[in-house]
C-alpha positions as CSV (number, residue, x, y, z in Angstrom):
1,X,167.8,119.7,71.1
2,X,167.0,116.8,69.2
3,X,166.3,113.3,70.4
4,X,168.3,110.2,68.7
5,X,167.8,106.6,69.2
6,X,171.3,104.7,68.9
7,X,171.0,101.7,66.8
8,X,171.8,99.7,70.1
9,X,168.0,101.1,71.8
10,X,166.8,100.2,68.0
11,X,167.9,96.5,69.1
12,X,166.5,96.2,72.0
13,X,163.4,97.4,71.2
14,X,163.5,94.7,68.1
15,X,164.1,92.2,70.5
16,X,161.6,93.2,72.8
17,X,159.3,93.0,70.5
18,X,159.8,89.3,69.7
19,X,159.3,88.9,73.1
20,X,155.4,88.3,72.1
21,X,154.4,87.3,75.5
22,X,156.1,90.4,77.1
23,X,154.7,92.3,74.0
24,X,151.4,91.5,74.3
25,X,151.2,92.1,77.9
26,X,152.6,95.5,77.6
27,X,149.7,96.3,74.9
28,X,146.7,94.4,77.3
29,X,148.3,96.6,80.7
30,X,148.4,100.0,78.6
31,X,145.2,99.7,76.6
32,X,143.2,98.7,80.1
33,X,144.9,101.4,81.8
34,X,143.5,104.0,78.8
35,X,140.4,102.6,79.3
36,X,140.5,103.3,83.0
37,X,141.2,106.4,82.8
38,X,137.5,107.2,81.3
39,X,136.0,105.6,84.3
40,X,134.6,108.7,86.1
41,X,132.9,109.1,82.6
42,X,132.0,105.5,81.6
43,X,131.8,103.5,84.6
44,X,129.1,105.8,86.6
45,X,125.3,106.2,87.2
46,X,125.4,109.4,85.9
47,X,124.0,109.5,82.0
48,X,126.5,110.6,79.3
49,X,123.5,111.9,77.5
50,X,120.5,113.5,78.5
51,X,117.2,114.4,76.4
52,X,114.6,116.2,78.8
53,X,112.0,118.4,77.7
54,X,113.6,118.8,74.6
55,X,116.8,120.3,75.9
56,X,120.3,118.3,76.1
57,X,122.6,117.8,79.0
58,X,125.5,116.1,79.7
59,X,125.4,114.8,83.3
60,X,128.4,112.5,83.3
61,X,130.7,115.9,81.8
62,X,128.5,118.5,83.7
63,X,126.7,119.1,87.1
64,X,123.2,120.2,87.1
65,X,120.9,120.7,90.0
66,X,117.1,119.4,89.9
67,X,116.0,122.7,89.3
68,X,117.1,122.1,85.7
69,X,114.3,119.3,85.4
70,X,111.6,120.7,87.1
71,X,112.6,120.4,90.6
72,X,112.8,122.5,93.8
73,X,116.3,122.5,95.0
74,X,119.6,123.0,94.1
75,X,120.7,119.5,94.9
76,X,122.0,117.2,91.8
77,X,119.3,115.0,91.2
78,X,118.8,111.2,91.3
79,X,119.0,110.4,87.4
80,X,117.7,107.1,87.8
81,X,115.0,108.4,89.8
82,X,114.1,111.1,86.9
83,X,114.1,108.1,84.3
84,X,112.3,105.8,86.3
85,X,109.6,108.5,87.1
86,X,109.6,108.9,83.2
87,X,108.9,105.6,82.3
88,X,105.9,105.8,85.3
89,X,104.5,108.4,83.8
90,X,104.2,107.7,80.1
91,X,103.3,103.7,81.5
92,X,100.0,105.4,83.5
93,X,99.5,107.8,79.9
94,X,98.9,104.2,78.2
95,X,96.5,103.1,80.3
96,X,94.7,106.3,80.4
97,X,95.7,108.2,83.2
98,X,97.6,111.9,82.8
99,X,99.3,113.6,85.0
100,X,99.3,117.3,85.1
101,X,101.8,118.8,83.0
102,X,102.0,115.8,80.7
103,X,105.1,113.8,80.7
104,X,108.6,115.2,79.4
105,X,110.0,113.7,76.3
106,X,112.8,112.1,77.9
107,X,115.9,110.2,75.9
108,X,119.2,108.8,77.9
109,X,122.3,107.4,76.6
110,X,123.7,105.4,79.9
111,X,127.2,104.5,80.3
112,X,128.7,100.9,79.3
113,X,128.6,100.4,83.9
114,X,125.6,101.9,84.5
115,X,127.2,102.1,88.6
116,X,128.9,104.3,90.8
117,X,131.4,102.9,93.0
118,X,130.7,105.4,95.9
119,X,126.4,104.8,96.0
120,X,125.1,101.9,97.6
121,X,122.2,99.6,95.8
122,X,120.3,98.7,98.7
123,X,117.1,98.1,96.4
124,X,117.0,94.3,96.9
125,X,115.7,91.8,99.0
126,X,117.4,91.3,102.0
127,X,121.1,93.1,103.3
128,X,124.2,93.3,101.3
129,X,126.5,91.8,99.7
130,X,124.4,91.0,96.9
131,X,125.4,87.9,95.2
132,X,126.4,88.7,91.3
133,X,123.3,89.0,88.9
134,X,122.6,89.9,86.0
135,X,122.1,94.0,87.2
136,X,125.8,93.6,89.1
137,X,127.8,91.1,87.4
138,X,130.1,90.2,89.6
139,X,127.7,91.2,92.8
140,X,128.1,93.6,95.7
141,X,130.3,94.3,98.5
142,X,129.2,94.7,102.5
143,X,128.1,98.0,101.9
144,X,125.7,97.2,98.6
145,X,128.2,98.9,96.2
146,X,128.8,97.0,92.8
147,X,132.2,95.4,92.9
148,X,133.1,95.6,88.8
149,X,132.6,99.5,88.9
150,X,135.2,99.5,92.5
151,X,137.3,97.2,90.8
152,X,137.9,99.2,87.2
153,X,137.8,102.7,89.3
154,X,140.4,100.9,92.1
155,X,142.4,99.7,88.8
156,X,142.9,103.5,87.5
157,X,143.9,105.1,91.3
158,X,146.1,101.8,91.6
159,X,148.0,102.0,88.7
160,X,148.5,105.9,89.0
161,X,149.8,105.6,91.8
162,X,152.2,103.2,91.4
163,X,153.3,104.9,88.2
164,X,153.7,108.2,89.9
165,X,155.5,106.5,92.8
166,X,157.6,104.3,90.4
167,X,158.7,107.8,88.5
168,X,159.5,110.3,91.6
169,X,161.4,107.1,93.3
170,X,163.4,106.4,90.4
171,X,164.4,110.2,90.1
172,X,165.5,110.5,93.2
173,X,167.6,107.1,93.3
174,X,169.3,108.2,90.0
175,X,170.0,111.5,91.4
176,X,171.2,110.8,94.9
177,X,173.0,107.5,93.6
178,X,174.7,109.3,90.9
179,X,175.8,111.9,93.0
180,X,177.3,109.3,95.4
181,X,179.5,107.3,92.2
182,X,180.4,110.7,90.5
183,X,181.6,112.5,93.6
184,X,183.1,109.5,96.0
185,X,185.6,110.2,98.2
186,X,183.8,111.0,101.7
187,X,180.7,112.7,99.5
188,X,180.2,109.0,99.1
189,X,181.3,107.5,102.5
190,X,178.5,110.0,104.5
191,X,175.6,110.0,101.9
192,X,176.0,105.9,102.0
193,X,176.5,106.3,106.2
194,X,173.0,108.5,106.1
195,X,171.0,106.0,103.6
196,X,172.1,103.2,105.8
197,X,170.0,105.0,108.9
198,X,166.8,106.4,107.1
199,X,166.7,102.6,105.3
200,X,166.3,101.4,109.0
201,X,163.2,103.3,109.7
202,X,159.9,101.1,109.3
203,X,157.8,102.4,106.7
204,X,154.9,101.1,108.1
205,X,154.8,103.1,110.9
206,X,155.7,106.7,109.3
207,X,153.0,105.8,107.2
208,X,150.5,105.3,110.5
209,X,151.9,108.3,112.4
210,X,152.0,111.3,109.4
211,X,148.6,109.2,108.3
212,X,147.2,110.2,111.7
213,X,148.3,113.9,112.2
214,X,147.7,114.9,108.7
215,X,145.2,112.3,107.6
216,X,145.4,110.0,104.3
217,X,145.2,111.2,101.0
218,X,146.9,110.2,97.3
219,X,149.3,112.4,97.4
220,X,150.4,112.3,101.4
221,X,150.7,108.5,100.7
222,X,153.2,109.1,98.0
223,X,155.5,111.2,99.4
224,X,156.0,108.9,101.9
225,X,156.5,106.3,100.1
226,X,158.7,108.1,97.5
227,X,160.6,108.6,100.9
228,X,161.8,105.3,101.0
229,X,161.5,103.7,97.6
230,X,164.5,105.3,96.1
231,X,167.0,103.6,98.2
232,X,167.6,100.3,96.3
233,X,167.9,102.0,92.7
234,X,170.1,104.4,94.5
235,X,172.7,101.2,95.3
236,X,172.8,100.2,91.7
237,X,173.5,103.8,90.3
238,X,176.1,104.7,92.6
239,X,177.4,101.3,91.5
240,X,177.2,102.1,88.0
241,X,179.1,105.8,88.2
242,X,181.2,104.5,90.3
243,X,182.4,101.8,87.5
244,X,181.4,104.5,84.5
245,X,183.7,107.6,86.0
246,X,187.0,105.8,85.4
247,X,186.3,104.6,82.0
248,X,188.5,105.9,78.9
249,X,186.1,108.0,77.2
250,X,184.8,109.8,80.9
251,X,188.8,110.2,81.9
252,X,189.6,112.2,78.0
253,X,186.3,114.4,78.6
254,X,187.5,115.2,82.1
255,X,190.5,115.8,80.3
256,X,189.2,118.4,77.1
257,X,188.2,120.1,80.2
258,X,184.4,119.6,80.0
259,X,182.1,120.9,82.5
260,X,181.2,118.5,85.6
261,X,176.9,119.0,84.2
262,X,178.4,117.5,80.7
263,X,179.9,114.5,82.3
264,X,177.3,113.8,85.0
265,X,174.0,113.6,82.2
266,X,176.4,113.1,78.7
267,X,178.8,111.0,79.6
268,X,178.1,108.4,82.6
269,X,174.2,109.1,82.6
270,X,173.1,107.6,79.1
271,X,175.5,104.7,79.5
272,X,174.3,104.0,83.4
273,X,170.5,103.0,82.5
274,X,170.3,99.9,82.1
275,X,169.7,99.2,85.7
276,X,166.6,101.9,86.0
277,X,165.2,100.7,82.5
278,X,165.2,97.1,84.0
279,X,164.1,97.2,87.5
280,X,161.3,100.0,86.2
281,X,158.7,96.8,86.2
282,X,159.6,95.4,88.8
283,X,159.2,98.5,90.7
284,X,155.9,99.2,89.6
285,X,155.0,95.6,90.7
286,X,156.0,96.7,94.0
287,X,153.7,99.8,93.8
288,X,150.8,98.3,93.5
289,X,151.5,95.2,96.5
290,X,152.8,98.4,98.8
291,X,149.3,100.0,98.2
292,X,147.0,97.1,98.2
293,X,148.9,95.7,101.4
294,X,148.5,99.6,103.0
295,X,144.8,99.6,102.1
296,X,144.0,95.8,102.9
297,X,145.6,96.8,106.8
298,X,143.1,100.4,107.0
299,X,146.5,102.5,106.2
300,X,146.0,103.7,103.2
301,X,143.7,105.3,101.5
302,X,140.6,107.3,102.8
303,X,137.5,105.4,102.4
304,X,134.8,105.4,100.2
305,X,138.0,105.3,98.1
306,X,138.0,102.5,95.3
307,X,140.6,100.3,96.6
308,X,141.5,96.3,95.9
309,X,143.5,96.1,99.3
310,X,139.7,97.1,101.0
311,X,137.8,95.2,99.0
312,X,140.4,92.3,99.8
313,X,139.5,93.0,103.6
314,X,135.8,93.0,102.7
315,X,136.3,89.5,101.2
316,X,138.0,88.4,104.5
317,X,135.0,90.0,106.4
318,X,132.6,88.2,104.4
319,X,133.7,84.5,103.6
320,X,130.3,83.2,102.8
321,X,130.3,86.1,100.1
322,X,133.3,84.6,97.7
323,X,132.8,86.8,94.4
324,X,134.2,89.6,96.0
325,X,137.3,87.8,97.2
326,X,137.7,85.7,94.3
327,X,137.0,88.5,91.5
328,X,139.4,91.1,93.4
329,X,142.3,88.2,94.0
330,X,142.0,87.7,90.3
331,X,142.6,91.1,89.0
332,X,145.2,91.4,91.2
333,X,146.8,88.7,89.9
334,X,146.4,89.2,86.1
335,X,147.7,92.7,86.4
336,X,151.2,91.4,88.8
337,X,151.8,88.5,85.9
338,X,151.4,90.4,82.7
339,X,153.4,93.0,84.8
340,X,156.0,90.7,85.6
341,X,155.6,89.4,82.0
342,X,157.0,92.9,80.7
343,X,159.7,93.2,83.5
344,X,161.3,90.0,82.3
345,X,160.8,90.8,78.6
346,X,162.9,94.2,79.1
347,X,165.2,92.5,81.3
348,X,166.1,90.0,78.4
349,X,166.1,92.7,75.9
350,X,168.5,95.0,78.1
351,X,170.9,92.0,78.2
352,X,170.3,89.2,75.2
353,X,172.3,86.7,77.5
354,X,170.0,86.5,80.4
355,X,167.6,84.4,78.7
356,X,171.0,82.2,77.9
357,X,170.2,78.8,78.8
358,X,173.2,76.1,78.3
359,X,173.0,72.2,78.9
């Protein structure tokens, strides 16, 4: 089957594209994002190459125990321990002192964030959170964690799951909404009747109660959510099928006596998009506040997890330690406006005369 652009989506990508604010700020989200996603490899403790002994590892791709370097157990070792140790030993060799064995030729190529979100720094003076230096740029939570490594990490599980919870939400509205506008009749009278009822229910406390019989994980928390977030795009579909169904062109296919599948995702489908195109944005926006807001309250995800909402509650905890606050506010903030930056830019380009202005 082959896939053809109409010459109207060839115009409003054009005019998306002048959009150069909305443009840019599609390129910024989706390059950081990429980038994110090669934070369990680039933004951790772990080396990405290892020379020891004349062998190579890869400990940021591959686990290996400290039996591999000379050790006892089959634990994975402390690699900043194994380089520190290193350097120790060919510092006492300078001065004249040799330890038995001699010291292994060692050679490590450390990632750009030499920190792992989920281990604790508790190597300085006093008791976390450290204020930002020049080891952890923009410091330490409570717990002695560095707070740029939770903040990229919390970036890559935020977006993700608002993207996931953005795409399974706006499945399910187009699907139950189109059903309701294509069918009518009482199809539509008791599928409205039911959505009316499960809108009622408060999200926030399914989310508590399945959170604590079955505990909190990603994927718990988006079924939920997908639970619920389907509902408004569901209104606008059924809207739109409802309007599409008695059109001309839908009426003579009804009429050449193709099949009820044709009509549904020929027909009304293609035509009834603009409303999921344009509120796509905007529905990721609410995503990520739905998750940060769960895991700023203690109902979302399962700690240690990398989270802004926690580390938002940390700030609150800690007032007289503002960089974590201030630094997580600010990404929060960056990523909502160039977000809402792109929502606006396809909203204008879905419809050229909603950025109309007349005096």
């Amino acid at each position: 089957m082959k896939f053809r652009v109409t010459t109207e989506t060839k115009n409003r990508i054009k005019r998306f594209r002048k959009n150069k604010r909305a443009f840019w700020s599609l390129v910024v989200l989706v390059v950081a994002y990429a980038l994110s996603l090669t934070s369990p490899w680039t933004v951790n403790d772990e080396p990405l190459y290892l020379s020891y002994g004349g062998k190579s590892y890869f400990p940021a791709f591959a686990r290996y125990s400290e039996a591999d370097f000379g050790g006892s157990y089959q634990t994975e070792p402390d690699y900043a321990k194994l380089l520190e140790d290193a350097a120790e030993c060919e510092a006492d060799a300078a001065e004249g002192y040799t330890r038995a064995g001699g010291c292994p030729d060692v050679f490590a190529i450390m990632p750009p964030i030499a920190h792992d979100p989920l281990k604790a720094d508790l190597g300085e003076d006093g008791a976390p959170p450290f204020a930002p230096s020049g080891k952890h740029w923009l410091g330490t939570d409570s717990n002695g964690r560095d707070v740029l490594s939770r903040l990229i990490h919390g970036f890559r599980i935020c977006i993700s799951f608002s993207l996931l919870l953005t795409l399974l939400g706006t499945f399910l509205g187009i699907v139950i909404g189109g059903i309701q506008g294509y069918l009518g009749k009482f199809w539509d009278t008791g599928m409205q009747r039911f959505i009316e009822i499960w809108s009622s229910l408060p999200m926030l406390y399914v989310v508590i109660l399945i959170g604590s019989i079955y505990g909190r994980s990603f994927w718990l928390l988006i079924l939920i959510m997908a639970a619920f977030n389907w509902i408004s795009l569901s209104y606008y579909m059924r809207g739109e099928f409802l309007k599409l169904r008695s059109m001309t062109y839908v009426q003579s296919a009804r009429v050449l006596g193709l099949s009820h599948r044709h009509l549904f995702f020929k027909e009304i489908l293609p035509n009834a998009m603009t409303p999921v195109v344009t509120l796509f944005p905007f529905t990721l926006i609410g995503g990520i506040g739905s998750l940060t807001s769960l895991d700023f309250l203690g109902f979302g995800l399962q700690p240690p997890t990398p989270s802004w909402g926690e580390l938002m509650s940390q700030g609150l905890n800690n007032l007289y330690a503002p960089w974590i606050s201030v630094s997580t506010v600010a990404a929060l903030f960056v990523t909502l406006l160039l977000t809402t930056f792109v929502g606006e830019g396809v909203r204008d380009a879905m419809d050229p005369k909603s950025g109309d202005r007349y005096v």
